[in-house]
N, C-alpha and C positions, 0 to 999 in steps of 0.2 A: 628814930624814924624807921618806916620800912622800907622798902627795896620798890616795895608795890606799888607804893604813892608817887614814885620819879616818871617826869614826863619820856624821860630817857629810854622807859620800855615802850613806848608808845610808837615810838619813831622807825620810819621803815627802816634807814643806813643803820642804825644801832643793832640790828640783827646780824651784821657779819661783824661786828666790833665786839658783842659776845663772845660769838660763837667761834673765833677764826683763833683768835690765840690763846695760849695752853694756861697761860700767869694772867690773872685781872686782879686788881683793887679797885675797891671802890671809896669813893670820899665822898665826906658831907659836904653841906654848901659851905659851911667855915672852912673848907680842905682839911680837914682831920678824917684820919684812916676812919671806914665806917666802922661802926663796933668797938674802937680801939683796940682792932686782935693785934696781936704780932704779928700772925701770918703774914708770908710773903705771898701768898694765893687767895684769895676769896674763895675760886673755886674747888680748892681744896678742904672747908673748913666746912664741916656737916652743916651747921648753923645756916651757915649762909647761903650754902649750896639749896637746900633746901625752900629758902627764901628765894635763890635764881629760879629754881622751878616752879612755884609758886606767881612770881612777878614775869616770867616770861610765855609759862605753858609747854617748857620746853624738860624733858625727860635729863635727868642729872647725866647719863649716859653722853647724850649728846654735847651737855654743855661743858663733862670733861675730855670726850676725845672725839670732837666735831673734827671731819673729813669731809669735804665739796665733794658731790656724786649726784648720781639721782638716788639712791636708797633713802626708802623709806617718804619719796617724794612726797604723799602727801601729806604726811606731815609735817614735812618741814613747809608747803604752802600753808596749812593751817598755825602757822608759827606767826607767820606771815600780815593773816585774816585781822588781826586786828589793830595792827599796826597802819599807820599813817605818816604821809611825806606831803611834801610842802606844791610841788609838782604831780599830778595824778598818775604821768606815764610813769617815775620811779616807783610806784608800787610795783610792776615787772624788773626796772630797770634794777633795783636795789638784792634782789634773788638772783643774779645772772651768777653770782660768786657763791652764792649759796648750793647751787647745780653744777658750779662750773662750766659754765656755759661764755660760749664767745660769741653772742651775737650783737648785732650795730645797734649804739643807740639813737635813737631819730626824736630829740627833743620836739614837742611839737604834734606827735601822732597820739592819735585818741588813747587812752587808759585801755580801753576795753581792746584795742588793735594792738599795743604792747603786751597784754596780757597772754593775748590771743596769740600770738610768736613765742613768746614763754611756752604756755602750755603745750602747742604744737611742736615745739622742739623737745620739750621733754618728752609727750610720749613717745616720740621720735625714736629719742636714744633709749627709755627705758621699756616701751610697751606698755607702761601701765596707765590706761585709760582711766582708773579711778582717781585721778588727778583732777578730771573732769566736776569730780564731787567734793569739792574744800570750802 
């Protein structure tokens, strides 16, 4: 199976469960190691790293030495862009660890009004208005 087809990329919270720590495996639905490697990394194993970028859209760069910041912000929004969450406002809410950012979550306020506090804080701290365009 591929990597591609897992609903698991789909998902907003699964982008900081990527992207946050250094060591992933991943398993099939029987829980047998995916591929059967040895590797104790996934992300270490061309094969599959290859497949992570492929299945996420996300540059192998980042998904071996992801650090929270704004660089590179819009990208990591468009990381973002097609992913989906069960709640509308965590489509902001689910990136606040992605920027590092500490702001209040207000279960409850529009999507577009969460969004809208994300974006405004980032360019806040980073200046870059091409955020505007993801």
């Amino acid at each position: 199976g591929s990597l591609g087809n897992s609903e698991w990329f789909r998902r907003g919270w699964t982008l900081q469960e990527l992207l946050a720590p250094r060591t992933v495996l991943f398993y099939t639905q029987n829980w047998s190691l995916y591929k059967n490697l040895t590797s104790l990394n996934h992300k270490t194993d061309i094969a599959v790293l290859e497949e992570l970028e492929g299945a996420s859209g996300i540059e192998s760069r980042f998904l071996t030495r992801f650090s929270p910041g704004m660089d590179d912000a819009r990208s990591r929004l468009q990381w973002a862009s097609s992913r989906r969450t069960t709640r509308p406002e965590d489509v902001a809410y689910s990136l606040f660890g992605i920027f590092n950012l500490h702001l209040p979550v207000l279960y409850g306020e529009l999507a577009e009004k969460a969004l809208g506090r994300l974006l405004a804080e980032i360019i806040s701290q980073s200046g870059d208005i091409s955020v505007l365009d993801w």
